[in-house]
C-alpha positions in Angstrom: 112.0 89.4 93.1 115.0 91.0 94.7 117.8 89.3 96.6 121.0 90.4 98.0 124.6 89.7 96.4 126.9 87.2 98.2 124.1 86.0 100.7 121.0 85.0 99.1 121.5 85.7 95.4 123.0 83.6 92.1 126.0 84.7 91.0 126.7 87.0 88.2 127.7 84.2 85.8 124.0 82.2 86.5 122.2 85.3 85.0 123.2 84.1 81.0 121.3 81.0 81.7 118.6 82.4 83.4 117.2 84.6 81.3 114.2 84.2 79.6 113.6 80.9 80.9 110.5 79.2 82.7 110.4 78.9 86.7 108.3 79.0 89.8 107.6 81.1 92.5 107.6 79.5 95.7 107.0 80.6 99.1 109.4 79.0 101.6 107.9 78.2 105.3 111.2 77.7 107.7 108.9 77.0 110.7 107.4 74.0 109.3 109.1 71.9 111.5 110.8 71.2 108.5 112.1 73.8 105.4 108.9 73.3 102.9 108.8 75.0 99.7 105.1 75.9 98.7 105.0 76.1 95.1 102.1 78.7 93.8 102.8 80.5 90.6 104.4 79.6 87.2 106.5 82.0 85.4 109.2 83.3 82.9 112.2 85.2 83.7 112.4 88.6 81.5 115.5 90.6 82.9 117.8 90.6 85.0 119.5 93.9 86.4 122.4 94.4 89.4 122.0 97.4 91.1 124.0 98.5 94.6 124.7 94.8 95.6 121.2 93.9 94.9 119.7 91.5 92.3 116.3 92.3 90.5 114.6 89.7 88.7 111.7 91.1 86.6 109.1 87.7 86.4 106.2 87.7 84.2 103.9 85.8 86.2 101.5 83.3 84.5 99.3 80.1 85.9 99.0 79.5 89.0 99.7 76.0 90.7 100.2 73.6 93.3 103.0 70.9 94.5 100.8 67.6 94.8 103.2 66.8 98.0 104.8 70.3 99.0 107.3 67.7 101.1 108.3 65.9 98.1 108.9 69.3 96.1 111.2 70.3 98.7 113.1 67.5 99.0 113.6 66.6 94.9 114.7 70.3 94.4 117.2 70.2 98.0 118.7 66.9 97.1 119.0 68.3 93.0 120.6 71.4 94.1 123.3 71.6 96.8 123.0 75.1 97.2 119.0 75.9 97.1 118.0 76.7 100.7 117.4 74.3 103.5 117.0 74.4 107.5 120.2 76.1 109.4 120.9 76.5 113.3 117.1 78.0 113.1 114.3 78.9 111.4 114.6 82.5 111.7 117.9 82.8 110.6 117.1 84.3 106.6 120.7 83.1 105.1 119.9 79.9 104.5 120.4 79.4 100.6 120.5 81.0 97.4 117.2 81.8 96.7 117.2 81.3 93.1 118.8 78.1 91.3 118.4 75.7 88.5 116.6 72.8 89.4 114.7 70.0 87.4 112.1 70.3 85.7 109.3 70.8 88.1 106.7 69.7 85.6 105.6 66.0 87.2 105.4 67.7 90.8 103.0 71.0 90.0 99.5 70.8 89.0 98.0 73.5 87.0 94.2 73.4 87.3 91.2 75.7 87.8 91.2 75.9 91.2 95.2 76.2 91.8 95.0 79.5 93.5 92.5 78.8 96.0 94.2 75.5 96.9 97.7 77.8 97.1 96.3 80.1 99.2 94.9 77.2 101.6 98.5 75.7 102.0 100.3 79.5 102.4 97.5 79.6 105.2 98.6 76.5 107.0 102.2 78.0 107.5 102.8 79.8 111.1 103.6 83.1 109.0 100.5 83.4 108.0 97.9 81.2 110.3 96.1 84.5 112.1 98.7 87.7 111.4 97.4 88.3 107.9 94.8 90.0 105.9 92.6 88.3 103.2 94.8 87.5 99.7 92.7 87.5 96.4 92.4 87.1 93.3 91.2 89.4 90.7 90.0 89.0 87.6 88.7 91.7 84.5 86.1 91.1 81.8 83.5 91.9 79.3 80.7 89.4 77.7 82.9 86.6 78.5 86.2 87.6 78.0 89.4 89.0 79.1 91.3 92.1 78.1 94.6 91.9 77.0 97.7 93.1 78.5 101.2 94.5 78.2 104.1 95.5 80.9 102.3 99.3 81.2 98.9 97.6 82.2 95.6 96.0 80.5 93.8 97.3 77.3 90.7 98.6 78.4 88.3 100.5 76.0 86.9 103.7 77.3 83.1 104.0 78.0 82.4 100.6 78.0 81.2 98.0 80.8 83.3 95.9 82.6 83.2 93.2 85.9 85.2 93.1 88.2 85.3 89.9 90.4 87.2 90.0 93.5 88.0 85.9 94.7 89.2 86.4 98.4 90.4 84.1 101.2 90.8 84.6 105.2 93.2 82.6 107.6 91.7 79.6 108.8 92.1 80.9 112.2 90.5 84.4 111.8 88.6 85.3 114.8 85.0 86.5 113.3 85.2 89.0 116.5 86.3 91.3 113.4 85.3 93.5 110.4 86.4 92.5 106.7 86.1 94.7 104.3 87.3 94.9 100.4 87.8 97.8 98.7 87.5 99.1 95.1 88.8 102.1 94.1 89.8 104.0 91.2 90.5 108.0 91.0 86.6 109.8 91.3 85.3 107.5 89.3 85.3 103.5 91.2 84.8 103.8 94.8 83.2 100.5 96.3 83.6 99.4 100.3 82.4 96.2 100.6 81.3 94.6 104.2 82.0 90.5 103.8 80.9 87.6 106.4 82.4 84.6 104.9 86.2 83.4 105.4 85.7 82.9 101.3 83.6 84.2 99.1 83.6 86.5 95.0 82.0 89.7 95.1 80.9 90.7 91.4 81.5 94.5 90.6 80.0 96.0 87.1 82.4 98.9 86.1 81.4 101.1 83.3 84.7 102.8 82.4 83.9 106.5 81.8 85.4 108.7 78.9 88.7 109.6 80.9 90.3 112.3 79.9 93.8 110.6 80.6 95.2 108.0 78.4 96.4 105.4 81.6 95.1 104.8 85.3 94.8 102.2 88.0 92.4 99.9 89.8 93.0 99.3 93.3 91.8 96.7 95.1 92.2 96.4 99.1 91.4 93.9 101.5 91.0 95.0 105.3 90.4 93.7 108.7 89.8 95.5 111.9 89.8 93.4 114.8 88.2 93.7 118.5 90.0 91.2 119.9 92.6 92.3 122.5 95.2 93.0 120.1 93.3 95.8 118.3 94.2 97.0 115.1 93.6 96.7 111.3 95.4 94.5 108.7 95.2 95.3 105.2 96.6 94.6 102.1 96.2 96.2 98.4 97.4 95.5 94.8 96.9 98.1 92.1 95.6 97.1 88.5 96.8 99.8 86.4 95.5 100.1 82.8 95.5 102.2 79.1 92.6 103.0 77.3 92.1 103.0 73.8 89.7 106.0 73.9 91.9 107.9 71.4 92.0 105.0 69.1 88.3 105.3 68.8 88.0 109.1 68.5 90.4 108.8 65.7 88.8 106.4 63.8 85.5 108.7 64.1 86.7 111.7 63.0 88.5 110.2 60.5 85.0 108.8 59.3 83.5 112.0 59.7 85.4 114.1 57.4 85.6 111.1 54.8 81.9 111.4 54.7 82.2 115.2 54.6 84.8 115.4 51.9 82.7 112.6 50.2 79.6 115.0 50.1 80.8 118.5 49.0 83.2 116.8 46.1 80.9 115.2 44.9 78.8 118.4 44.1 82.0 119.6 42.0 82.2 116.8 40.1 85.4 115.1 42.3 87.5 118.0 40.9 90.3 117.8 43.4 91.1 121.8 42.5 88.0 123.2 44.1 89.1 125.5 46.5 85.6 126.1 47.6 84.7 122.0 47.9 87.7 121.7 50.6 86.6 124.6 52.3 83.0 123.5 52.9 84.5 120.0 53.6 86.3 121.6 56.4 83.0 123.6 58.2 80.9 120.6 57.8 83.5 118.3 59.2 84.3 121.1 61.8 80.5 121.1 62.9 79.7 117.2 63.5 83.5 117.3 65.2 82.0 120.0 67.5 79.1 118.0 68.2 81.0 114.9 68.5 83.5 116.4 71.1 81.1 118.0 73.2 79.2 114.4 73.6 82.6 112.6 74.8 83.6 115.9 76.9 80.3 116.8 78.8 78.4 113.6 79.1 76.5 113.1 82.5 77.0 117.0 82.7 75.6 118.8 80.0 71.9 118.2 78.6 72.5 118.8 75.4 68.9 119.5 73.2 68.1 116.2 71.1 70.5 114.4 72.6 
C-alpha cells in the first residue's frame, strides 16, 4: 500500500503503533452517493518504510471478508476517527483523508466465511468504478491431494516433478455486455501455457499442473484474465497477477545422493571388514557411487528427451 506524505498518509510518529498489528483492506467508493468503505481483506502490517515523501506499507494479506452493512462500517469507523476519509466538495477530489488510521476493532462488523471473496467481489462490482470498465477479478488457489503448499515472502514451496491444480475462481461485472470474448490465461515460462475461452459471468476452471524438473531453483505462475469487446468502444481489458514460487528440487536430489553413496560406502566396507583405512574400499565407493549418480542425473536432466535403454 503506498500513500503520499502530508496528503493522504499517517504521520511519521503513527508508524510505532502500527507495526505489526492486525487491519483491513478496504476499497473506498466516493461516487456512492455517499463515501462507503468496502471492506474485503484481513491483514497484518509487516513494515513500514519512507522513501521520497512516500509511505510503503508492506501487508501480509490473510482472509478474506465482508462488512454485513458496508454503510454501518463506514459510518462507526468516520465517526471513531476524525481524520479517516469522508465525502469533500466532490467525489473525484482524491484528498479526502488519511488513508490509514486506527480505528476500533472491526471484529463485530466483518464476516469471515467461505464464500467472503465472491460476496466482496459482488459489492466492489456494485460501485460506478467498476460496474462495466473492468476485467474479470479472481481468485486462485494451488494444491495437491487435498492440500495447500506453504509459503514465505519469496513465493510458495512447490516440489519439483510433482502434480499440482490449479483452480482459477473468476467473476465479471454485472453489467458486462456478452457482445465480448473472455478469456483466462495460464502461463508459466515454456512449460504452463493455457488460454481458456469462458461463457459464464462466473464460473472455476480446474487446471492439472505437473511441475517439471526445472533447472532453476524459483519461477512464477501467471494468471491473466482478458476481455475483448465488439461493442462500439472496441478494445480489450485485462488484468494479471503473478504467483511466483521455489522448488525444493535440490532438496530431494540431495537427499538421493546422499542415499546413494551411503549404500555404496555401505557395500565396498563392508567387503574389508569396516576398516576405515582402506584406501581401495573408498576408492570403489567413489566409482560405484559415481555410476548410479551418472545414471541418476541423466534421468532428472533428459527426461521427455532422451530414451534411455531400460528405462
Amino acid at each position: 500500500m503506498r500513500y503520499t506524505e502530508h496528503v493522504n498518509a499517517p504521520p511519521i510518529e503513527a508508524d510505532k503503533a502500527t507495526l505489526g498489528q492486525d487491519c483491513v483492506v478496504c476499497y473506498v467508493d466516493r461516487f456512492a452517493g455517499n463515501y462507503l468503505y468496502l471492506p474485503f481483506r484481513k491483514g497484518k502490517v509487516r513494515s513500514i518504510k519512507r522513501e521520497h515523501k512516500r509511505v510503503y506499507y508492506s501487508v501480509e494479506l490473510l482472509e478474506h471478508c465482508t462488512a454485513r452493512s458496508p454503510s454501518e462500517f463506514t459510518k462507526t469507523i468516520q465517526r471513531a476517527v476524525p481524520s479517516a476519509p469522508r465525502l469533500t466538495d466532490e467525489p473525484t477530489n482524491s484528498n479526502d483523508g488519511i488513508y490509514c488510521v486506527a480505528g476500533p476493532d472491526p471484529t463485530g462488523m466483518i464476516n469471515v466465511e467461505d464464500d467472503s471473496w465472491s460476496k466482496s467481489v459482488d459489492q466492489i462490482y456494485q460501485t460506478k468504478s467498476f460496474l462495466t470498465e473492468a476485467p474479470a477479478l479472481f481468485l486462485v488457489t494451488i494444491g495437491r491431494n487435498g492440500s495447500v503448499p506453504s509459503g514465505s515472502a519469496q513465493g510458495l514451496k512447490l516440489i519439483a516433478n510433482t502434480e499440482y491444480e490449479i483452480s482459477v475462481y473468476y467473476r465479471y461485472p454485472f453489467e458486462r455486455s456478452d457482445g465480448c470474448t473472455r478469456r483466462v490465461t495460464l502461463r508459466m515460462g515454456t512449460e504452463l501455457n493455457r488460454e481458456l475461452t469462458v461463457g459464464s459471468p462466473s464460473d472455476r476452471l480446474q487446471v492439472p499442473m505437473t511441475l517439471p524438473p526445472l533447472d532453476f531453483s524459483a519461477g512464477a505462475i501467471v494468471v491473466g484474465t482478458h476481455v475483448e469487446s465488439k461493442g462500439s468502444g472496441g478494445g480489450e481489458l485485462q488484468y494479471s497477477a503473478t504467483v511466483p514460487f521455489r522448488t525444493t528440487a535440490w532438496q530431494s536430489n540431495l537427499l538421493l545422493f546422499g542415499l546413494l553413496f551411503a549404500i555404496s560406502w555401505c557395500g565396498e566396507f563392508l567387503k574389508v571388514d569396516w576398516d576405515l583405512r582402506s584406501t581401495q574400499a573408498w576408492g570403489n565407493t567413489f566409482f560405484e557411487f559415481l555410476k548410479f549418480a551418472i545414471v541418476v542425473w541423466a534421468v532428472f536432466k533428459y527426461r521427455g528427451k532422451l530414451k534411455l535403454p531400460g528405462l
